[in-house]
N, C-alpha and C positions, 0 to 999 in steps of 0.2 A: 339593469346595469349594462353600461356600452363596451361593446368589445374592445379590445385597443385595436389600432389602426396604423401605429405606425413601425411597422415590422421591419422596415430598413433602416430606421435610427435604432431600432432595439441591437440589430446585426451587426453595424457601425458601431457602436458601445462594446459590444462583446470582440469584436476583432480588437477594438483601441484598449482593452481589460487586457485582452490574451496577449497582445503584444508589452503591456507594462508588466504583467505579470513576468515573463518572458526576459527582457532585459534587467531586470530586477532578480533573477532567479540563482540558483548555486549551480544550474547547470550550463548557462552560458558563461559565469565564471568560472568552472569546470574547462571548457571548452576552449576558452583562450588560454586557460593555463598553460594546457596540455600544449596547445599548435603552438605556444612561445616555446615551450619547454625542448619543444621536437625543432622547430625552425632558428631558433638563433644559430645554437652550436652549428648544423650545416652554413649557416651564411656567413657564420665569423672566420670556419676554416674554408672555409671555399673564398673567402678575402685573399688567404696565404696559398689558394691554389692546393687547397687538399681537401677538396671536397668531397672524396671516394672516404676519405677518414670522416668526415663530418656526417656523413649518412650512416656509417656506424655508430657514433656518438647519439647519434638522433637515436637509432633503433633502441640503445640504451636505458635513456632518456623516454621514450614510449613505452616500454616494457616498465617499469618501474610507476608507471603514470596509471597505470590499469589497478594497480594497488591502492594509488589513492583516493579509494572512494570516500563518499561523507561517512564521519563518524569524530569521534573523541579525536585530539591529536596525537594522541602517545600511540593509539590506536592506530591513526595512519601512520606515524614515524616507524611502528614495530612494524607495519605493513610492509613500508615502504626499504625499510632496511635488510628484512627478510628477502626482499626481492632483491635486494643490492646483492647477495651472498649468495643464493640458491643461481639468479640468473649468470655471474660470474663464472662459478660451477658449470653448468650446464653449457653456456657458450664455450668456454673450454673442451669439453667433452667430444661436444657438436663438432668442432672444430678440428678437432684429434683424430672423429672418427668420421671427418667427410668423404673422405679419399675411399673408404671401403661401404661398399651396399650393404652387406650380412652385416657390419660389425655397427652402422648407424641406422637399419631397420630394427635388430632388437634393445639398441639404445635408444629406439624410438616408442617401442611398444614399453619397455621396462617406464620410459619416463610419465609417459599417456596415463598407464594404471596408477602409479605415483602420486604423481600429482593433481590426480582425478580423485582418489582418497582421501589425501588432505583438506577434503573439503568436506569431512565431519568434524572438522573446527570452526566452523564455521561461514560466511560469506566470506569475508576479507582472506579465510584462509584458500579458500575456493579461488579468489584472485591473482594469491600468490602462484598457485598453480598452473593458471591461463597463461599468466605473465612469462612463465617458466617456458611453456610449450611454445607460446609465439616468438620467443626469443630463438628458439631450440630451429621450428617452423623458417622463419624468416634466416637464417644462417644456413640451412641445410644444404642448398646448391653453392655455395661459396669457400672451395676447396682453397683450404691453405697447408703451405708448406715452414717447418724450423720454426726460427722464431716468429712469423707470421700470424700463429697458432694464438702464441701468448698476446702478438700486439694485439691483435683482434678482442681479445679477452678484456685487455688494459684501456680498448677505446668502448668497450662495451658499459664496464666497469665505470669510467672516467663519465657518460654520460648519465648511468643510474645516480652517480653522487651527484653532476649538475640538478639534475631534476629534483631529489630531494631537499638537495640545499634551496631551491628556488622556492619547490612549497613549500618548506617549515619559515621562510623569510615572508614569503607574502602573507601568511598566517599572522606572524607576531606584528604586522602592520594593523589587520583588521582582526582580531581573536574573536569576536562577537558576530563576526559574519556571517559566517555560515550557520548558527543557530537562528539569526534573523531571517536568512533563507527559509531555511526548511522551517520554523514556525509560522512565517508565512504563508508556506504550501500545507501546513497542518491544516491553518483558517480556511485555505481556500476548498480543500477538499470538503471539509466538513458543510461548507456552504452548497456544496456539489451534492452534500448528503442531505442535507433541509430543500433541497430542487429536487432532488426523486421523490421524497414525502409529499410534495406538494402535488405532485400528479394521483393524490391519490383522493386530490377533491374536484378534479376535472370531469364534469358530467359525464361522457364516454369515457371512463377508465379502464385501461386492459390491469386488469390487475396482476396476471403472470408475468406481464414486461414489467411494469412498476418493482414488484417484488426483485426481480431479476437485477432489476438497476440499480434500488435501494442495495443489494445484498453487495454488488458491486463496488457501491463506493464506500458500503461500509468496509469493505478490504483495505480499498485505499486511503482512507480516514486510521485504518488501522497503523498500515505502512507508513505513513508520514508522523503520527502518533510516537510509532516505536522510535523514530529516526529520531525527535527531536528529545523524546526521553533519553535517548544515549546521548545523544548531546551535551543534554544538560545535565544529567544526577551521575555520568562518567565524566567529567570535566570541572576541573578543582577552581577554575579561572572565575568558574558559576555557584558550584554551592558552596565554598568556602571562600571567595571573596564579597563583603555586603558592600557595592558599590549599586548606585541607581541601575545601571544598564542591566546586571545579573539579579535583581531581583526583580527588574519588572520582565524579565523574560521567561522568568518565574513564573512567577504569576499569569502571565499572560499564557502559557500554558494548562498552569491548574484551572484558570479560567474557561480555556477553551475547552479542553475534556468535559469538565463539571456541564459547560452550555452542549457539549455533544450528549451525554448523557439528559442532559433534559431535552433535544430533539426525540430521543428515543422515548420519552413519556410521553411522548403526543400519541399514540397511537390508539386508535380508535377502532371500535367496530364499522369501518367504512361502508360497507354493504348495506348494513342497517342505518346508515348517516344517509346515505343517497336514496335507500327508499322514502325515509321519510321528509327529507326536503330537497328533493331533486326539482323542482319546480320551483323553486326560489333559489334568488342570485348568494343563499348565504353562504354559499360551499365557494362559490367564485371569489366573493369578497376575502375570503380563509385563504384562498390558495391565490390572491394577488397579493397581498399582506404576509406571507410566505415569499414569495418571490423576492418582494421589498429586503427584507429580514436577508434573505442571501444576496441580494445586491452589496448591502452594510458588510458584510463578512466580507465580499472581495475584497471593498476598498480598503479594508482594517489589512486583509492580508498581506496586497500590494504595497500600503505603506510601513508593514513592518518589514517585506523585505528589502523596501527601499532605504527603512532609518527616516524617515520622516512619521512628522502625526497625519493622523489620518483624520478628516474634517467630519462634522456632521451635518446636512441638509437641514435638516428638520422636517422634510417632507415623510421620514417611518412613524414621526410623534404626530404629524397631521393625519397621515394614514389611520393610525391606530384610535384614534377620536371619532373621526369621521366612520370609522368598523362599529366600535362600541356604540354609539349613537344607532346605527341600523341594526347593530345584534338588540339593541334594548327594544326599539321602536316594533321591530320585526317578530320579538318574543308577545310583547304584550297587545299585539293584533294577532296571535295564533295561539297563544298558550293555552291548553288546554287542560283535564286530567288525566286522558289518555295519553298525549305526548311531554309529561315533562319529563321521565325521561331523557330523551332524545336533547330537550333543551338544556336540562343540568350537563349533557355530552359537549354542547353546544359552548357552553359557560367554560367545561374544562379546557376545552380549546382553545379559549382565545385568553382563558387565563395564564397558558405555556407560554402562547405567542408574546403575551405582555412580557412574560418574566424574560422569556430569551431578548427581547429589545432592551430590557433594563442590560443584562447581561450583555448585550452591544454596546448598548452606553458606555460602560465600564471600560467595555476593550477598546474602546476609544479614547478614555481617557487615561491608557496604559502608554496609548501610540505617543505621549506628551513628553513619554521619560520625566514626569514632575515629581521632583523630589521627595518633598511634602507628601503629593499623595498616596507613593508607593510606600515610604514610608510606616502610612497607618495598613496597608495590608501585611499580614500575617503568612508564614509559609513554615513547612513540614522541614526537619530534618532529616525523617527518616528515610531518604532514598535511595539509598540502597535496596529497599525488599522494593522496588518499580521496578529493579533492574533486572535481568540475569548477564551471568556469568559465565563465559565459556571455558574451561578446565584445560589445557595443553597437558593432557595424561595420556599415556603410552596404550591404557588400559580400553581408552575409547576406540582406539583404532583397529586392537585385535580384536574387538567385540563386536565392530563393523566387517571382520576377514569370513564373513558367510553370506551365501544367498540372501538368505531373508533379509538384509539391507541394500538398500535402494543404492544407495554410494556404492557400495562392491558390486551389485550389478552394473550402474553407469560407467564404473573403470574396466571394468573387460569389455562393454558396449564400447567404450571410447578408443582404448588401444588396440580391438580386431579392425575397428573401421578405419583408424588411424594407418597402420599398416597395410590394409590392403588399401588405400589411398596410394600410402607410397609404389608400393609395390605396380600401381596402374598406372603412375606417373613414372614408373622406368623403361615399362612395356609400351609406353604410348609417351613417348616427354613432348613437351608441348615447350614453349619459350618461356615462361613462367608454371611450369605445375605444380611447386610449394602453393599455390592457389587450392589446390586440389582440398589440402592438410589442413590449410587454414581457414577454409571452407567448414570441412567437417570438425576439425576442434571448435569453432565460434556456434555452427549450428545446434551437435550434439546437445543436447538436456537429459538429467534425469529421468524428465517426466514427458509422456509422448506428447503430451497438447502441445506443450511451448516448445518441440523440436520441430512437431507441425508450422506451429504458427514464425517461428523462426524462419524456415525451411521456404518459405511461402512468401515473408515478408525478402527476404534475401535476394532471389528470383528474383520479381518481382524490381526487386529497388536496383539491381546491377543490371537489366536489359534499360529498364527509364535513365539509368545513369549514365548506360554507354552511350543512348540516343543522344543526350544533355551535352557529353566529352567532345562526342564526334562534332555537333555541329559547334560547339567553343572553338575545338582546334582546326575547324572547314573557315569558318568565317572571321577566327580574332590569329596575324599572327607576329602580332610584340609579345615580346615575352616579356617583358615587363607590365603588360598588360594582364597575362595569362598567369605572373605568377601572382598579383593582388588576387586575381580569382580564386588560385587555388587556395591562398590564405583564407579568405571566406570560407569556400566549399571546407576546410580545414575545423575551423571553427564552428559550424555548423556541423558537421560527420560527430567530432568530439561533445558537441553539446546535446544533442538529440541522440547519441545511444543508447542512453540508458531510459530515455523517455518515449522514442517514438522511430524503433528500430527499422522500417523502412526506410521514413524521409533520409535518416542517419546515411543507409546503403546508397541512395539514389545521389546525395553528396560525395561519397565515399570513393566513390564510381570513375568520375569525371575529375576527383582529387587525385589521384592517383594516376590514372590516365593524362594529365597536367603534367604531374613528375616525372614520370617516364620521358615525356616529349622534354621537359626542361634540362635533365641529368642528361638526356644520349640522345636527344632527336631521334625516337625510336620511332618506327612507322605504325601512326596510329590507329588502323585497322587492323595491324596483326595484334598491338595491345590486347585493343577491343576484343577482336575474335579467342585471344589466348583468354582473357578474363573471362566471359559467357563461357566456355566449353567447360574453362576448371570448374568455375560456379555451378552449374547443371551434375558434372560427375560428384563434386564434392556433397551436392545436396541428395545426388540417387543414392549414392552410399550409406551417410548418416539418414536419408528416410528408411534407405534397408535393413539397416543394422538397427534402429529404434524399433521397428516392427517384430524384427525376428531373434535380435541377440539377448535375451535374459531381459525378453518387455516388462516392464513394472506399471501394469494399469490402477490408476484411482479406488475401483474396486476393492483392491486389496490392500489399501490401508485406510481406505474412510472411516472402517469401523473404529478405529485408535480416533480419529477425530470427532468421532460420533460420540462416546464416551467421555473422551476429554470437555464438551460442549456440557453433557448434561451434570460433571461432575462440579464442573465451575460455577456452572447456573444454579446448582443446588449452592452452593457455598455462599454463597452473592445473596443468592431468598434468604438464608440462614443468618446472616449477617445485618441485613435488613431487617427478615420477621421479626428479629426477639425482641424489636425496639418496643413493638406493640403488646407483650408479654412482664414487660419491665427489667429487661435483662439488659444489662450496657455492652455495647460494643464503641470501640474507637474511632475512631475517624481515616487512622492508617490503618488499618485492621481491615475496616468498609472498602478503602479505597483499593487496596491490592486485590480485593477477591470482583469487586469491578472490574478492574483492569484487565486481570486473568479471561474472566466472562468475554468481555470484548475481544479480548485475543483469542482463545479457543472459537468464539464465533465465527472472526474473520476467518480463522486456518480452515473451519470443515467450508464457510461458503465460499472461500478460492479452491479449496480441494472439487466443491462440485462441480465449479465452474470449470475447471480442468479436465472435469469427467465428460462437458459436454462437447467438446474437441475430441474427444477417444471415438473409435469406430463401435458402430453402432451394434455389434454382436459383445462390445464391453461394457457396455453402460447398463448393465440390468438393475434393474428395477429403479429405474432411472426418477418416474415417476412418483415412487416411496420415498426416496434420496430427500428430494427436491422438497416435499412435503414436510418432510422432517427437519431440515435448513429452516422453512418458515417456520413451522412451529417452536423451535427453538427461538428464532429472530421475535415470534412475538412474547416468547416467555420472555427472553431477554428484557423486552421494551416494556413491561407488565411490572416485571422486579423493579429498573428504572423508575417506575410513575411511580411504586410504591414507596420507592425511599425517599422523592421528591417530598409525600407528608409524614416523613419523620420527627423532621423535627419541629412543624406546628402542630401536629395532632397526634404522633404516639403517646405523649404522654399523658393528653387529655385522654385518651379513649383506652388506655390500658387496660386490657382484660383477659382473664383466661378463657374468654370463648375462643379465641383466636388459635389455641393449643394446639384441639385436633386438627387444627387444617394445617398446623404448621407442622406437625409429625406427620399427616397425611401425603404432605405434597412431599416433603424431604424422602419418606420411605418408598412412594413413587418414583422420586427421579435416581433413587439409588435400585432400585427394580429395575429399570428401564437399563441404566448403565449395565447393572451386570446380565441384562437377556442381552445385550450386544459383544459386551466379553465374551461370554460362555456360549453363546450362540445358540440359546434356547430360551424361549418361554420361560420366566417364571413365576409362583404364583402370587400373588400381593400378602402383604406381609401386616398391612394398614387399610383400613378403610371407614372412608366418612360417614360414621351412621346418623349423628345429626349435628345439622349448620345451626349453629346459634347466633352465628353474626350476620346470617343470610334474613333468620327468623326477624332480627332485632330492626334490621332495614328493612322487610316489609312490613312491619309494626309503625315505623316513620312516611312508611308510604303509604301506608292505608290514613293516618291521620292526616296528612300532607294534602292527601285526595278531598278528603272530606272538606280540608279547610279553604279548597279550591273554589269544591261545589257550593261552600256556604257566602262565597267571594272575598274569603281573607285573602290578601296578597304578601303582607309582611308577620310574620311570626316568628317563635326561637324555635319551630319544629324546621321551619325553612332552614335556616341556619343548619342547627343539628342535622338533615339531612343528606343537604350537600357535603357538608362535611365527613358524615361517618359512610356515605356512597362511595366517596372518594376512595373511601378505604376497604372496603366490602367489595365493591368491584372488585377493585385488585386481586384481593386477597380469592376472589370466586373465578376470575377470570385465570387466576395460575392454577388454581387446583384445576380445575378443567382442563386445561394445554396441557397439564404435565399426567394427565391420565390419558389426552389423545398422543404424546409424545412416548409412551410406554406401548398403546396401541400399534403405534405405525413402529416403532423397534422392534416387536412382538411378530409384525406383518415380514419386515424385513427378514430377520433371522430364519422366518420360517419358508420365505419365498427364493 
């Protein structure tokens, strides 16, 4: 087979992908939101020559915009209304108490832990909080006197209700947008996640990076998953109106999970695949036909965030003929008795690959919005148990007011650093050092890695941004020219935040530095120089205070993730085994304790991922960790393959051989859970003294062989073997994982 050659049309396609994806997305409409939200009101009073007011109205107006992240809209409106009140408040406050250092330092620390708390309600509630402080932050050097105090308040005020009025209006225009978005970005990820698998049939495969990557995008397959679940089963406009639009968004979700969960059946003995046909191109024809398959997924994704259908080629239906043809041709020139095996592996293979192209097909013909044929598909009511629920109880908060919670350590992390911030910025004031505060409120995290990676990307994005500022305002000087720039740069800053927190900075930089020069003709090397100094202090600080103030390293809560992983994955086997046993389970019943699996998954593989950003005297037993992540990921994908022959062969093959191994493996992974609780060794409580379904399958192989040697090619043992291997695999392949997955918790606890 020839290699491809043309690696700069490949490059060209992916940058002309990234870029549709990209203007089609919820974050570049995110991001004009916001710069309309923030730039009218200054321009329409700066019309009437009040423009000193209209830059309050703006900061308003931005403060209230940090709440509006994606989600339900009642969701945003509570968001966003919550910030209309609490920020009111607090600029008031701020305001009252500029004029005195002692009396706005500990109205600065009281407010830091505050609202650094409130974010055990959640993310949005977590929002509310920032909103609060940047509001608090950006007001602090602007002493007013009398009534000044209040206007200040009332121009504050007057801009969170512009803004909110603005998004709930451009909402009831398009109400289906933003789930078209982010389902978009669901397809794409998941395509992102069938391209890491595919490196796993690449002749030289590193299989640690592979793993790595896989585990990676299964987080973010997870994250875009959750998003659009809230979207839709919290959103009454979707499950309670049956118009075509909301049930094929339906659908096209339950679709794409159901097609993620059969990526995750692909999973193979890859090691044992490339011994035995690494010297044939069939592993390359797998993993180019793989590729094909997440090409299909981009376009499907791209056109449903765009609201158009998305077309088919016909070149994944010619691929897949043109594979079949050399998997047949390629079998029956090497098939032997020693390796069918390997070729019945062969067969499962490219039989997923079929069924996920059918399942392309389909989402393709969802992209149609056709009446008719959404129509004839079928959807759940029950969705409410996909969901959870966050509780605003008084109860959750005092049970977060101890160390052993992560949130009460980050609010005394964030209100020491925050203070002594200020307190640097009175000993040393610089022309802007509210820089200093808003440095370290924006850097600060919970958790060290992403204060790291924050910390670094920050840097970083404000020295390349004041390079970008200075030569803008060295070589352009219309300011009608300079202020379309900063419109851009604006736009860009707001829409790349929350996805790609450098580039965001490196805009942010030069945005800002525009403004200054626009509002006061301010001299824009002292900008410059005032921005890098606070930037550098405000990031020494929040790196000091992450390091040394109440640190919450990975270490010390993995173990709750470790547990939470095996307790799911037993539920999920549980749900699945008893199909084979003749015992019914439902189909919402199945599909929650899935969902759960997948999400406990993602939480411990982001958690380790986080672990490897910690310094290396933290990360013990780093190597156990990591091992344990995969072994769960392939339990995970074992359960998967096994439920995919549910419902063609459990009930053919129902039997009580299957018992023991399914008390076997369930008493295993509840072993393993509580040697991780209780932080000991404990002793097995089940064990497999003999396989009768292991027995029954090499009973089918020893005949299978024979009927090789004798040159029969077609039989009912052939059939029957494939068949019940399909399932004996499975069923040997988990008990196995979930006795080395007791092992390595057994190794942990003890090391």
């Amino acid at each position: 087979m020839q290699a491809i050659s043309l690696p700069a049309d490949v490059i060209t396609m992916d940058y002309i992908k990234e870029y549709k994806s990209f203007i089609n997305s919820h974050y570049l409409s995110e991001g004009v939101r916001i710069t309309a939200g923030i730039v009218l009101p200054a321009l329409l009073l700066s019309y009437f020559e009040l423009l000193s007011v209209g830059v309050v109205v703006s900061l308003g107006a931005l403060s209230v915009s940090i709440a509006d992240t994606p989600g339900p809209i009642h969701h945003r409106r509570n968001g966003m209304f919550a910030c209309l009140i609490i920020n009111t408040i607090i600029s008031f406050l701020t305001a009252f108490a500029s004029a005195d250092h002692f009396m706005l330092g500990a109205l600065l620390l009281l407010s830091c832990f505050v609202f650094s708390m409130i974010g055990v309600y959640g993310s949005r509630a977590n929002a509310v909080g920032v909103s609060a402080l940047l509001v608090m932050v950006l007001s602090i050097n602007r002493q007013h006197q009398g009534w000044d105090v209040l206007l200040n308040t009332l121009y504050i005020l007057s801009g969170a209700i512009w803004y909110m009025l603005l998004s709930l209006l451009l909402y009831s225009f398009r109400p289906y947008k933003l789930v078209q978005q982010a389902l978009g970005d669901c397809i794409m990820a998941t395509a992102d996640y069938l391209r890491a698998r595919a490196s796993f049939y690449e002749k030289e495969v590193d299989y640690d990076k592979t793993y790595q990557q896989m585990l990676e995008q299964q987080v973010a397959v997870h994250e875009k998953q959750n998003l659009v679940r809230e979207l839709l089963f919290k959103s009454r406009n979707v499950t309670r109106e049956s118009t075509t639009t909301s049930r094929t968004l339906l659908m096209l979700f339950t679709d794409i999970v159901d097609l993620f969960e059969r990526a995750m059946t692909s999973y193979q003995d890859y090691k044992a695949l490339h011994d035995a046909f690494n010297n044939s191109e069939i592993l390359e024809h797998y993993r180019q036909l793989i590729i094909s398959l997440t090409d299909e997924l981009d376009e499907i994704g791209i056109a449903v965030k765009s609201g158009n259908a998305s077309a088919e080629t016909g070149e994944l239906s010619k691929q897949l003929n043109n594979t079949r043809r050399y998997f047949n041709d390629f079998r029956d020139a090497n098939r032997t008795a020693d390796n069918v095996d390997g070729f019945i592996s062969l067969r499962h293979i490219f039989n997923s690959i079929e069924d996920i192209a059918a399942r392309i097909h389909t989402l393709h013909l969802y992209t149609t919005y056709d009446k008719e044929f959404v129509s004839k598909s079928k959807t759940s009511g029950d969705y409410d148990k996909f969901i959870s629920h966050q509780p605003i109880d008084v109860k959750i908060l005092k049970d977060n007011l101890t160390l052993t919670s992560n949130t009460f350590r980050h609010a005394i992390r964030i209100s020491i650093a925050t203070l002594a911030g200020y307190i640097v910025s009175l000993l040393f004031p610089l022309g802007h050092s509210y820089w200093i505060l808003l440095t370290i409120i924006v850097i600060l995290k919970p958790a060290y890695s992403l204060t790291r990676k924050r910390n670094y990307e920050r840097l970083i994005g404000t020295v390349l941004g004041a390079i970008a500022g200075m030569l803008m305002l060295y070589f352009i000087k219309d300011n009608n020219v300079l202020f379309v720039i900063m419109l851009l740069l604006m736009i860009g800053t707001y829409s790349l935040l929350r996805t790609h927190y450098m580039i965001s900075v490196i805009f942010m930089t030069p945005y800002i530095l525009l403004l200054f020069h626009i509002l006061n003709k301010a001299n824009f090397e002292t900008v410059i120089a005032d921005r890098i100094i606070d930037t550098v202090i405000g990031s020494a600080i929040a790196f000091i205070a992450n390091l040394l103030l109440l640190p919450a390293w990975e270490q010390e809560q993995i173990g709750s993730y470790m547990s939470q992983v095996i307790e799911s994955n037993r539920n999920y086997f549980k749900d699945i085994a008893v199909a084979f046993i003749g015992e019914p389970v439902t189909v919402t019943s199945y599909k929650v304790s899935r969902k759960n699996a997948f999400v406990a998954l993602a939480n411990l593989s982001d958690a380790f991922t986080r672990m490897l950003s910690e310094p290396k005297s933290k990360r013990k037993n780093i190597k156990l960790v990591h091992q344990f992540v995969v072994q769960n990921h392939m339990l995970t994908s074992h359960i998967a393959t096994l439920s995919y022959y549910v419902k063609p062969l459990a009930e053919k093959y129902v039997s009580a051989d299957f018992v023991p191994i399914i008390n076997t493996t369930v008493s295993t992974l509840d072993n393993a859970a509580q040697t991780i609780q209780q932080h000991q060794p404990l002793p097995a409580t089940t064990t497999l003294t003999e396989n009768k379904v292991q027995q029954r399958l090499d009973e089918l192989l020893k005949t299978r062989k024979q009927e090789l040697q004798n040159g029969i090619l077609e039989s009912s043992t052939k059939k029957a073997l494939s068949e019940y291997k399909s399932i004996a695999d499975q069923f040997n392949f988990i008990i196995n994982i979930t006795a080395d997955i007791k092992k390595t918790a057994a190794q942990l606890v003890k090391e």
